[in-house]
C-alpha positions in Angstrom: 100.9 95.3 61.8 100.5 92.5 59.6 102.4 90.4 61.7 100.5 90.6 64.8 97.5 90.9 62.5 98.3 87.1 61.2 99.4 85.9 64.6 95.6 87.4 66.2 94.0 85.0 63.1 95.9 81.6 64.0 95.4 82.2 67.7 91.8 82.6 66.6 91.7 79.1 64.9 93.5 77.1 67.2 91.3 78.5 69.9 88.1 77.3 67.7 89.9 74.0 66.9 90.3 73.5 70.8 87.1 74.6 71.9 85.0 72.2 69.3 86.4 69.9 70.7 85.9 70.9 74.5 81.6 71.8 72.9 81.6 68.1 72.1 82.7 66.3 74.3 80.6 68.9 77.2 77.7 69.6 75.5 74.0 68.2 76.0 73.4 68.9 72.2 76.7 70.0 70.8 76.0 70.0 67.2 73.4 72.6 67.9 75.1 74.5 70.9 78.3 74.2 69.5 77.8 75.2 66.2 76.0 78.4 67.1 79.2 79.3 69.3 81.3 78.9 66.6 79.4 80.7 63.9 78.9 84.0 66.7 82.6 83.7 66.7 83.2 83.7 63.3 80.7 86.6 62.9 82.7 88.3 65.9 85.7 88.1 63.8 83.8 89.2 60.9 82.7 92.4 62.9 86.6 92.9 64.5 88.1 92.8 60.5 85.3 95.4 59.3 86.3 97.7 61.6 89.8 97.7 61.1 88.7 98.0 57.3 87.2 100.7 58.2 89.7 102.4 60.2 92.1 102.1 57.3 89.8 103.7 55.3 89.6 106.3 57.4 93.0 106.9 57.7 92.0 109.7 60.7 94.9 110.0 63.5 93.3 109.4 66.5 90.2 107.7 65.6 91.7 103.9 66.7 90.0 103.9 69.8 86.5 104.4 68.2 87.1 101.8 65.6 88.5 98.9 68.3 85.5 99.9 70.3 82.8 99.7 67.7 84.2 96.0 66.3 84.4 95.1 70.2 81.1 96.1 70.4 79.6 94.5 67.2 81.2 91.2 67.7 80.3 91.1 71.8 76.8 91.8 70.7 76.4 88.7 68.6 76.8 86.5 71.6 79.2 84.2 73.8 80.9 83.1 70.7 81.3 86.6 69.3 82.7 88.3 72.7 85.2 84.9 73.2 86.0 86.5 69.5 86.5 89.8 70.6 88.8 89.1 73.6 90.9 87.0 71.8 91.7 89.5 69.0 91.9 93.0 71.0 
C-alpha cells in the first residue's frame, strides 16, 4: 500500500511540474490562472490524503468505497485543479 501510495505522490508532482509549464507558456495570465490550478490541486490532494486518514482510522471492513468517494468528492469540488487531482490519485 505504501508503494502504490508513493508511486500516486510522484505521479502527482511530475504531472504539476509538466502542467506549470504547459499554464505558462498557454495562459493569458498564467501567474494568476496557473497558480490557482495548482493550489486546487494541491488542496485536491490534501482532501484525497484526509480521507485515506480517515479510513485508516476507521479501520471498518467495507467502508473503502465511502472514503474514496468522499476524498473524490472533496477534492473534485474545489475545482479543475482539484478534480485533475482526484483522477490522477484514484
Amino acid at each position: 500500500l505504501r508503494v502504490r501510495l508513493g508511486q500516486g505522490i510522484m505521479r502527482l508532482c511530475i504531472c504539476f511540474v509538466l502542467l506549470s509549464v504547459v499554464l505558462y507558456a498557454s495562459a493569458d495570465n498564467p501567474f494568476s490562472s496557473g497558480f490557482k490550478f495548482i493550489r486546487d490541486a494541491a488542496g485536491g490532494a490534501r482532501d484525497m490524503w484526509r480521507a485515506y486518514r480517515d479510513m485508516r482510522e476507521a479501520n471498518y471492513i467495507g467502508a473503502d468505497k465511502y472514503f474514496h468517494a468522499r476524498g473524490n468528492y472533496d477534492a473534485a469540488r474545489r475545482g479543475p485543479g482539484g478534480a485533475w487531482a482526484a483522477k490522477v490519485i484514484r
